[in-house]
C-alpha positions as CSV (number, residue, x, y, z in Angstrom):
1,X,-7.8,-23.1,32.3
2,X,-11.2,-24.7,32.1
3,X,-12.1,-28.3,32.4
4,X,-10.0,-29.6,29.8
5,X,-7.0,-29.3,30.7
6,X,-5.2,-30.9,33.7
7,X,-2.1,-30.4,36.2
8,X,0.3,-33.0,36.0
9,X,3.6,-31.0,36.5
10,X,4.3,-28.9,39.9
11,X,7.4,-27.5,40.6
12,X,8.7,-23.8,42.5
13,X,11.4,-23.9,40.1
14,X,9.8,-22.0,37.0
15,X,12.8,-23.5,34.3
16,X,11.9,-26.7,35.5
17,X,8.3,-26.4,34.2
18,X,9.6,-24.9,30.9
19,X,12.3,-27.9,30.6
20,X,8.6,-30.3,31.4
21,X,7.1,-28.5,28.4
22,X,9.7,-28.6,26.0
23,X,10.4,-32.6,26.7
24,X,6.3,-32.9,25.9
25,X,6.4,-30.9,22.6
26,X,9.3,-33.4,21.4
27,X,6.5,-35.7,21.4
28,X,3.8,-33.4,19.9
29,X,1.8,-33.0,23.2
30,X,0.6,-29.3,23.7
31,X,1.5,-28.4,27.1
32,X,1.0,-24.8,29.2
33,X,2.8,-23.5,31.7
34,X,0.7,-21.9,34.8
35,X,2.7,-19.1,37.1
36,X,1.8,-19.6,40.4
37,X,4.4,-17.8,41.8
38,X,4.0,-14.5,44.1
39,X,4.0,-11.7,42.1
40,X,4.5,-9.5,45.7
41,X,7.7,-10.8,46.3
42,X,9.1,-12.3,43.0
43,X,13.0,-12.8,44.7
44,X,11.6,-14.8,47.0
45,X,10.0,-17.7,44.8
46,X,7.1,-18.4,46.6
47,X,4.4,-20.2,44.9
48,X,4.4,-22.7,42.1
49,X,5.0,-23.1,38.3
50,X,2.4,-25.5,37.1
51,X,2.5,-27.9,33.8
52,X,-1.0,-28.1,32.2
53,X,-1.9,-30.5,29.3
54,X,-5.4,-31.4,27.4
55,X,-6.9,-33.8,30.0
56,X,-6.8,-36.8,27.0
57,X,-3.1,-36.5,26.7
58,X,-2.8,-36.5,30.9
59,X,-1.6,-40.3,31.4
60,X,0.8,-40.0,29.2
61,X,2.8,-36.9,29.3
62,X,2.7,-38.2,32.9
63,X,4.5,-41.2,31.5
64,X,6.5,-39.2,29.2
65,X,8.1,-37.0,32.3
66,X,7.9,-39.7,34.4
67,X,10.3,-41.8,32.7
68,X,12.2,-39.4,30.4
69,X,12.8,-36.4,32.7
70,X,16.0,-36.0,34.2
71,X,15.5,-32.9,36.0
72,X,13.0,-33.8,38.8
């Protein structure tokens, strides 16, 4: 990711992130999903799914998951 784009989703739970992006595409924001988690010890789920979007759509997919997400 460069400089652009910016975290505004963090979650361990990988579907959770992927249910974050979906909800964003409804409303035609381009959103990424980051893998933080451990590649070393995969059944364990250490580490962190990340939600990325284009820094000028940041406020308000925040918004967006803030007040239409029902799985945080």
């Amino acid at each position: 990711m460069n400089e652009n784009w910016e975290s505004i989703y963090t979650t361990p739970m990988p579907h959770r992130a992927e249910l974050a992006k979906a909800l964003l595409a409804e409303h035609e924001i381009p959103a990424v999903v980051v893998n933080r988690q451990s590649s070393s010890y995969p059944t364990l789920g250490l580490g962190k799914s990340e939600v990325h979007v284009l820094a000028k759509d940041a406020i308000l997919a925040k918004v967006i998951l803030e007040n239409e997400a029902t799985f945080s």
